[in-house]
C-alpha positions in Angstrom: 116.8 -179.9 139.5 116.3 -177.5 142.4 115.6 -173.9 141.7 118.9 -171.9 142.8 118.1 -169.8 145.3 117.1 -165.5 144.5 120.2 -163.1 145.3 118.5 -159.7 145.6 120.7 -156.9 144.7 120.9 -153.1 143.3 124.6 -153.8 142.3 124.5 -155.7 139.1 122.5 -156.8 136.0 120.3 -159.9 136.2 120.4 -161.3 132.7 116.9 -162.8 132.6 114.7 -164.9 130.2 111.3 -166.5 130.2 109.7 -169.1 128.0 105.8 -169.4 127.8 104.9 -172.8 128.9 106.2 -176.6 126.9 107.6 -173.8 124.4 104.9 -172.9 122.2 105.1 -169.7 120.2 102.8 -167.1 121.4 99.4 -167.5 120.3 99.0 -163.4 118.8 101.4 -162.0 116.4 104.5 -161.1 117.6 104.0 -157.4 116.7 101.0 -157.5 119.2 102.6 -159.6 121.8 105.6 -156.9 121.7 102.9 -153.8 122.5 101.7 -156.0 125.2 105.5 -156.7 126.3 105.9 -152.8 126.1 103.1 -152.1 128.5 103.7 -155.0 130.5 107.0 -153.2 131.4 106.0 -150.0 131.8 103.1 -151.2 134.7 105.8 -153.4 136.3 108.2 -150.6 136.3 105.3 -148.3 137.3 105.1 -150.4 140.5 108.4 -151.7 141.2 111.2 -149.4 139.8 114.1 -150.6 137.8 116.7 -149.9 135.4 115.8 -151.9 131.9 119.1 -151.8 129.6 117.8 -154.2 127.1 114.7 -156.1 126.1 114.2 -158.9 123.1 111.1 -160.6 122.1 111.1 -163.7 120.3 108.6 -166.6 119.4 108.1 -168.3 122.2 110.5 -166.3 125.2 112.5 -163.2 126.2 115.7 -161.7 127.4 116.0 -158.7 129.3 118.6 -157.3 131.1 117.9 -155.3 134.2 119.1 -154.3 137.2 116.4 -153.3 140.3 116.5 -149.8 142.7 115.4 -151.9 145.4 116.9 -155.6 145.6 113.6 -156.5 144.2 113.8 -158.4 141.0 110.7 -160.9 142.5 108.7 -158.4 142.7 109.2 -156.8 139.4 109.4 -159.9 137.6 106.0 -160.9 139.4 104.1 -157.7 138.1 105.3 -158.1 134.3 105.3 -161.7 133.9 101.4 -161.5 135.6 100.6 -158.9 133.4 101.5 -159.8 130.0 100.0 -163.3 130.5 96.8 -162.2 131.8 96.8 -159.4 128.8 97.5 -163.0 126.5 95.3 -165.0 128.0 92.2 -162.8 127.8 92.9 -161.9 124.0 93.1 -165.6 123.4 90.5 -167.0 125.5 93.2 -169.5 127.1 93.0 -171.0 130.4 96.4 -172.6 131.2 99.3 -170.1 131.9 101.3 -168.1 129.1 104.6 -169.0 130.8 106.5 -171.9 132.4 106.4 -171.5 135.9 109.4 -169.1 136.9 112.2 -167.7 135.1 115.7 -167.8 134.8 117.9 -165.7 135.9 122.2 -164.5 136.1 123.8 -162.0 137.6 126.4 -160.6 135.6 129.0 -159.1 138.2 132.2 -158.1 135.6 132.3 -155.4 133.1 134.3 -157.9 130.6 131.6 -160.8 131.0 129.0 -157.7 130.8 130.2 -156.6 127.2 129.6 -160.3 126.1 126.2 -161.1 127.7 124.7 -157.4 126.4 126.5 -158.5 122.4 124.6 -162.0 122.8 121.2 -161.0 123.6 121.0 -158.6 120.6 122.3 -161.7 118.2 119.6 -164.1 119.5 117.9 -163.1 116.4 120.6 -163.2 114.2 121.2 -166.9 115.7 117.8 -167.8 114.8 118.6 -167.0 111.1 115.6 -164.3 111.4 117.8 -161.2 110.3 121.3 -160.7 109.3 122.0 -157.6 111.6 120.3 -157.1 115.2 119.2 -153.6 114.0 116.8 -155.2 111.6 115.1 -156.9 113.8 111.6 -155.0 114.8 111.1 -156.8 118.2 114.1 -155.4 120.1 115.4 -152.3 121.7 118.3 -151.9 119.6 115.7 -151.4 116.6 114.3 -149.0 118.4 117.2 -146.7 118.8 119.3 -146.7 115.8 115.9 -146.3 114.0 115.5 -143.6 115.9 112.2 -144.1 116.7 110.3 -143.4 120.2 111.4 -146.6 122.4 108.1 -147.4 123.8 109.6 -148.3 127.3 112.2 -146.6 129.4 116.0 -147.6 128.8 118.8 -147.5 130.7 122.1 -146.1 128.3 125.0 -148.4 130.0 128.0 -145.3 129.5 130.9 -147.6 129.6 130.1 -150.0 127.1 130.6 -149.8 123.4 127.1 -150.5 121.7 128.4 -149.6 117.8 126.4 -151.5 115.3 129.9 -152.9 114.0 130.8 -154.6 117.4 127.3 -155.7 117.9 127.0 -157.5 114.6 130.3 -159.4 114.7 129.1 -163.2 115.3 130.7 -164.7 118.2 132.2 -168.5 117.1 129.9 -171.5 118.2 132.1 -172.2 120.6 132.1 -168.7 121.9 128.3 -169.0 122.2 128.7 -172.7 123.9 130.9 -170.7 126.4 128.2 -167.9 127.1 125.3 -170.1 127.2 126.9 -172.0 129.8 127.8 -168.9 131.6 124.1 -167.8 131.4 123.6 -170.9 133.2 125.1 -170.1 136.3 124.3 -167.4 139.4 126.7 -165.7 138.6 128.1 -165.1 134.7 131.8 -166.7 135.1 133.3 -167.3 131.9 136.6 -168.3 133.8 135.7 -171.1 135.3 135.0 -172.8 131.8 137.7 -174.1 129.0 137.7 -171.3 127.0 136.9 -167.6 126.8 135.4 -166.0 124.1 137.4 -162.9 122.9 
């Protein structure tokens, strides 16, 4: 399948992910591979600014939710992608790559389809059956600020959205996640143009 062609903007968020390469956990402990994650995106944003609104690490990928200054997402994606796998590979002594080659990527152009992407990246966790509520889960920046600790990267507070602990705990259906995924699949995040719409 051909890779869909970049859109560069400063208008909306990319929803992004990344997988390491044939989907092998990470070969550190995630606690360690999350300090490297939090450097990682400070250098990238040190050399090609953005606005980072959310970030989760899991076993073996990430989501993060950005949106560039610059119509640059290649480039930033370049610098912290290169940097956390170098940073893995030397601790490690590996030689092939850290991450498949690329990384996918949606825009998400519509506050309503916004308010569902930014609820399903804090439940990946709670999908996995790690923890019960995003806020216990250590490798995110939602534990970071209702813990109320120093978030160890720069965030970008999104005004207009309501991020209460309540709404971002309340399971979507798997059918509403079906919907989503599929969205997340796209260019562009377009609930509408599938069967059904999650609430």
């Amino acid at each position: 399948m051909p890779r869909k062609k970049l859109i560069r903007t400063n208008d909306y968020y990319y929803h992004i992910t990344t997988r390491t390469n044939n989907k092998e956990w990470f070969a550190l402990p995630l606690e360690e591979v999350w300090s490297i994650c939090s450097y990682a995106l400070r250098k990238a944003h040190s050399k090609t600014p953005v606005d980072i609104s959310q970030f989760v690490l899991m076993a073996n990928h990430y989501h993060l939710l950005v949106r560039t200054k610059n119509n640059d997402i290649d480039k930033f994606m370049f610098w912290l992608n290169r940097e956390i796998g170098t940073i893995i590979r030397n601790k490690t002594n590996r030689i092939n790559r850290v991450f498949a080659t690329g990384y996918k990527w949606t825009l998400v152009t519509h506050p309503k389809y916004f308010k569902n992407v930014f609820k399903y990246i804090y439940q990946n966790p709670m999908r996995a059956g790690i923890v019960k509520r995003c806020e216990h889960y250590p490798y995110s920046s939602k534990y970071y600020i209702y813990k109320d600790l120093e978030i160890p990267f720069s965030f970008t507070p999104i005004n207009h959205l309501e991020t209460s602990l309540d709404f971002l705990n309340e399971m979507y259906t798997p059918h509403q996640n079906q919907v989503i995924r599929l969205g997340l699949s796209r260019t562009k995040y377009n609930e509408s143009r599938l069967r059904s719409t999650p609430n």
